[in-house]
BALOBA-1460 file (C-alpha; in Angstrom, 3 decimals):
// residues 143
<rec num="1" residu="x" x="14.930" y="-1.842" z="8.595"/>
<rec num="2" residu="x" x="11.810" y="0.300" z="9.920"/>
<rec num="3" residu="x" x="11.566" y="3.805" z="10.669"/>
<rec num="4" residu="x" x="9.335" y="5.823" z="11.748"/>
<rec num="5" residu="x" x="9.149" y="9.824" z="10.115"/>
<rec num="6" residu="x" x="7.294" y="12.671" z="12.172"/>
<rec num="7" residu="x" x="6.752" y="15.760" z="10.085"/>
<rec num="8" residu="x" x="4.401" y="19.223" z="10.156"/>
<rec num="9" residu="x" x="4.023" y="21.555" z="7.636"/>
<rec num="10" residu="x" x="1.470" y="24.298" z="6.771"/>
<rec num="11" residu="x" x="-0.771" y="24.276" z="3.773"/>
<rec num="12" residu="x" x="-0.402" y="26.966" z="1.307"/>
<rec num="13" residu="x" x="-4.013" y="27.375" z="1.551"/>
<rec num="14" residu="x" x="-6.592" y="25.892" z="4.583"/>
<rec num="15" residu="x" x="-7.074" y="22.093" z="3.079"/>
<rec num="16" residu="x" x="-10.852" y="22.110" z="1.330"/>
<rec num="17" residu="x" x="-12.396" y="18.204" z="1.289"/>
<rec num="18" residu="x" x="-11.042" y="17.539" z="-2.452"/>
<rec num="19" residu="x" x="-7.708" y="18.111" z="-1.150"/>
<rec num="20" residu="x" x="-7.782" y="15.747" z="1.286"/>
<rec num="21" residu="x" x="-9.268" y="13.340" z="-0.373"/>
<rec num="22" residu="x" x="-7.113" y="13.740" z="-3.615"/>
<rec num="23" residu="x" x="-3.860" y="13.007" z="-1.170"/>
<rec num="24" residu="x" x="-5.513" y="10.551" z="0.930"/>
<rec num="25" residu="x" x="-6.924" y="8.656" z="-2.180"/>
<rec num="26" residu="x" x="-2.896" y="9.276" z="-4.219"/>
<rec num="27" residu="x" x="-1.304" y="7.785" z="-0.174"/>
<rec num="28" residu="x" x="-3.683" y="4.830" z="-0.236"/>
<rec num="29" residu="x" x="-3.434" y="3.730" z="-3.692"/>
<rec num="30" residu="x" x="0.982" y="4.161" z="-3.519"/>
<rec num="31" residu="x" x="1.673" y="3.098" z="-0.135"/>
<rec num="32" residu="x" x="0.716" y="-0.361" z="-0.247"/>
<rec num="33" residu="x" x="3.756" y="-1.322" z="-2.950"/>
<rec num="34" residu="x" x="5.943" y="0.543" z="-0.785"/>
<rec num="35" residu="x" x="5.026" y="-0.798" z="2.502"/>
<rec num="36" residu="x" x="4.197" y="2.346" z="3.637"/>
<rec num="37" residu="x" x="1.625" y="2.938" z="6.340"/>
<rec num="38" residu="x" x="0.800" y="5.866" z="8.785"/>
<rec num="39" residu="x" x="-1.266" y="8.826" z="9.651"/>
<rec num="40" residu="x" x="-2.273" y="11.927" z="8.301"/>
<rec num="41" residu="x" x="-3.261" y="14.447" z="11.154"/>
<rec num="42" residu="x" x="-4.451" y="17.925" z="10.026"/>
<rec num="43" residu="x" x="-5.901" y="21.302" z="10.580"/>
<rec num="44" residu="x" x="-6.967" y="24.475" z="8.823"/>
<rec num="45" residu="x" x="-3.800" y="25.469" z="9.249"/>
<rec num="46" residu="x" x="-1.186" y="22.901" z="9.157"/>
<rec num="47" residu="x" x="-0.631" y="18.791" z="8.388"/>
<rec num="48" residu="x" x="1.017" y="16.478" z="10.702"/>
<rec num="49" residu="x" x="2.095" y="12.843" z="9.309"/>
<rec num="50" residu="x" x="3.608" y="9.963" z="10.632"/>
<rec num="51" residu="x" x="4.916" y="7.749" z="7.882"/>
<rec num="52" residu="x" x="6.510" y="4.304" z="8.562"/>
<rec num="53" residu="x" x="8.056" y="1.809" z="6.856"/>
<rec num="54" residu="x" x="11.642" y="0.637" z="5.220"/>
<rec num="55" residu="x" x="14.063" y="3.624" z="5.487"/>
<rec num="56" residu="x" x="14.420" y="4.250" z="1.402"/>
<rec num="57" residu="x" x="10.815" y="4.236" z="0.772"/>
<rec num="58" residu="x" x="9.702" y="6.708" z="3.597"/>
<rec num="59" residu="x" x="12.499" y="8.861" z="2.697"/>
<rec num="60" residu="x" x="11.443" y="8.694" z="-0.761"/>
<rec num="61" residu="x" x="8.194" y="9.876" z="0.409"/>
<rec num="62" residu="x" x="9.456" y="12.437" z="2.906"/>
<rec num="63" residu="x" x="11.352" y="13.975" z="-0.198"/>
<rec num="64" residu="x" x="8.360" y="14.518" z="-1.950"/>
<rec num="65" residu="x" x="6.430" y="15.683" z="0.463"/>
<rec num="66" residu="x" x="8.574" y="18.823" z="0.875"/>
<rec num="67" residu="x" x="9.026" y="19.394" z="-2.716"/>
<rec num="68" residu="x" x="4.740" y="18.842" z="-2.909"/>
<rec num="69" residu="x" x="3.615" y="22.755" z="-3.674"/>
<rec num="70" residu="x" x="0.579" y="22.047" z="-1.629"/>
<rec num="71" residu="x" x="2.922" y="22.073" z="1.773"/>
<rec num="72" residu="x" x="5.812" y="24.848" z="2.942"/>
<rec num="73" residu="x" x="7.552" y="25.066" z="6.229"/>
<rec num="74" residu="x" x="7.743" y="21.432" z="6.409"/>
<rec num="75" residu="x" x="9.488" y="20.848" z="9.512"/>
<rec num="76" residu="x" x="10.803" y="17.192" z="10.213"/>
<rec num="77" residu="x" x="9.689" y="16.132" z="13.909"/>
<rec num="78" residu="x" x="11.331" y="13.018" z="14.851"/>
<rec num="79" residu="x" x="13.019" y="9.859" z="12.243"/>
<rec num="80" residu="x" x="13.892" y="6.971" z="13.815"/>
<rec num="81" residu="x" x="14.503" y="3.348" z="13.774"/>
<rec num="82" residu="x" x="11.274" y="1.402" z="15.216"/>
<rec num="83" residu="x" x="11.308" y="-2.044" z="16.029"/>
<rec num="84" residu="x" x="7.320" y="-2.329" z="14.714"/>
<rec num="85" residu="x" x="4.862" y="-0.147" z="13.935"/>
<rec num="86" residu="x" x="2.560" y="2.026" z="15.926"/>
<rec num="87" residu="x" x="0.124" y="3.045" z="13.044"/>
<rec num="88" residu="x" x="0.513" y="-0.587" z="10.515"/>
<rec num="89" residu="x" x="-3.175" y="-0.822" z="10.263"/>
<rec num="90" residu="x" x="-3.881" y="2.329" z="8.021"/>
<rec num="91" residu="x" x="-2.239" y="2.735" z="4.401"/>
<rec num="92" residu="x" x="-3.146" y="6.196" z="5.895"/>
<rec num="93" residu="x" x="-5.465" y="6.851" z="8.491"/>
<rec num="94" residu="x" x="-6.568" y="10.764" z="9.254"/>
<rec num="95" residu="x" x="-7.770" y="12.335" z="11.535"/>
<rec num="96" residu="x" x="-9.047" y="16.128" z="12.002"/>
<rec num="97" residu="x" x="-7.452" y="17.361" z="15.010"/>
<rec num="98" residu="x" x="-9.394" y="20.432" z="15.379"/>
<rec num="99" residu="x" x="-11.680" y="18.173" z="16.652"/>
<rec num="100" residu="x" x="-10.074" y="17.353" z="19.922"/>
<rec num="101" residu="x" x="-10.961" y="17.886" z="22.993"/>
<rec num="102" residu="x" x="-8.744" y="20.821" z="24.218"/>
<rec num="103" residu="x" x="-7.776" y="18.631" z="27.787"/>
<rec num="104" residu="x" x="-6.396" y="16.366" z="25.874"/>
<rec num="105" residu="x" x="-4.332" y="18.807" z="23.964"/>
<rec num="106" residu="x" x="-3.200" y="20.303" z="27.056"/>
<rec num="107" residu="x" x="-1.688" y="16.927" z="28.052"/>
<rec num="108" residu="x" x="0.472" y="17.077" z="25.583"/>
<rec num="109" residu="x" x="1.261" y="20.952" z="24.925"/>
<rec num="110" residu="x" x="2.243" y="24.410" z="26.772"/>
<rec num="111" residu="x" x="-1.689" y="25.984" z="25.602"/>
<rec num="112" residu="x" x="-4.836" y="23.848" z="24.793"/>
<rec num="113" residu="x" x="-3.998" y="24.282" z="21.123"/>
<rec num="114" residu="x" x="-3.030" y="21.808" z="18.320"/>
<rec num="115" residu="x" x="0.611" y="23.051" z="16.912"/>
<rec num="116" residu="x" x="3.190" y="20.282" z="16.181"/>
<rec num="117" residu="x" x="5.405" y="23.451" z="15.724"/>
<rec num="118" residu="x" x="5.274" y="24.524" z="19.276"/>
<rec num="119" residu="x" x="5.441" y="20.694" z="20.636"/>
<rec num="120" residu="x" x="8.248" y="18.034" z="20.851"/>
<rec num="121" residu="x" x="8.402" y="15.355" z="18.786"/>
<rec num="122" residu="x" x="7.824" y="12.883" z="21.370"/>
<rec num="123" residu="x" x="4.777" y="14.592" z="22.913"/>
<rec num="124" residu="x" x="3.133" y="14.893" z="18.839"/>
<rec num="125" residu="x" x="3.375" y="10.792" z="18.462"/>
<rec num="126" residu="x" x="1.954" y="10.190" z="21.973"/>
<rec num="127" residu="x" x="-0.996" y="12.614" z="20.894"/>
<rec num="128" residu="x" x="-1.751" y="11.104" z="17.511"/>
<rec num="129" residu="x" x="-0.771" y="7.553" z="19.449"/>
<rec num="130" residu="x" x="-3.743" y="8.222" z="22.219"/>
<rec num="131" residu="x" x="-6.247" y="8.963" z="19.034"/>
<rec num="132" residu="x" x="-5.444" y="5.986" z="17.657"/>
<rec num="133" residu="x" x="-6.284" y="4.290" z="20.949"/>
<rec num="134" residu="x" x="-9.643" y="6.469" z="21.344"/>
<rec num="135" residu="x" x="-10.351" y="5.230" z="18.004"/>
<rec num="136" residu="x" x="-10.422" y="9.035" z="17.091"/>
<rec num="137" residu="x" x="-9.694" y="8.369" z="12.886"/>
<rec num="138" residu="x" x="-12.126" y="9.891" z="10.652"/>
<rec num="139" residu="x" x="-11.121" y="7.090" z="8.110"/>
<rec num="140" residu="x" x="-9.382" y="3.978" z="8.341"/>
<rec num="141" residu="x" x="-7.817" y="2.852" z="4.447"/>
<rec num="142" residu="x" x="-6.946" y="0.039" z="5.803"/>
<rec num="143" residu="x" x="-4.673" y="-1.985" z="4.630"/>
């Protein structure tokens, strides 16, 4: 069975390049055996990730994501059953979303501002769903 998990969470510290990397690099090399694929969104501020796949593994994942030092305040978005996936071509994509153009942020949100905190689930995946379609991801790792 598929699901799809939707979480944010803040960084205990605004994520330098070596971060990044080091969890993009640690998500690319893991997911594959697990069948895991999705999308890392992120800001100074805090991380947004879709992760999809069979329901053990991603909850495997989800678990140690908010045990992971590196995030707090992880806050779980939306989990549900999909019937495919929305974001199968990345072993995990990213994307930096203080790069978007503030109309399209306002499409999706109450203020021109990126904060999966302040937005519905549903309205977070259509966001990071129209970036996939703009072809808005910094880097692919794909599968």
């Amino acid at each position: 069975m598929l699901v799809t998990c939707l979480y944010a969470s803040r960084p205990h510290a605004p994520p330098a390049d070596g971060m990044l990397r080091e969890i993009l690099e640690k998500s690319r090399k893991n997911n594959p055996p697990s069948g895991v694929t999705g999308l890392l969104g992120y800001t100074e501020n805090v991380f947004v990730q879709v992760l999809e796949g069979g329901r053990d593994e991603v909850c495997r994942l989800f678990n140690t994501i908010v045990s992971d030092e590196r995030h707090h305040n992880v806050r779980l978005l939306a989990f549900n059953e999909i019937s495919e996936r929305q974001f199968g071509a990345w072993m995990m994509g990213q994307v930096n979303v203080e790069t978007i153009n503030p109309a399209l942020l306002i499409k999706y949100s109450e203020h021109p501002v990126f904060d999966p905190f302040a937005m519905t689930g549903t309205a977070t995946m259509a966001l990071l769903r129209e970036l996939v379609d703009a072809g808005a991801i910094a880097s692919r790792g794909k599968n």
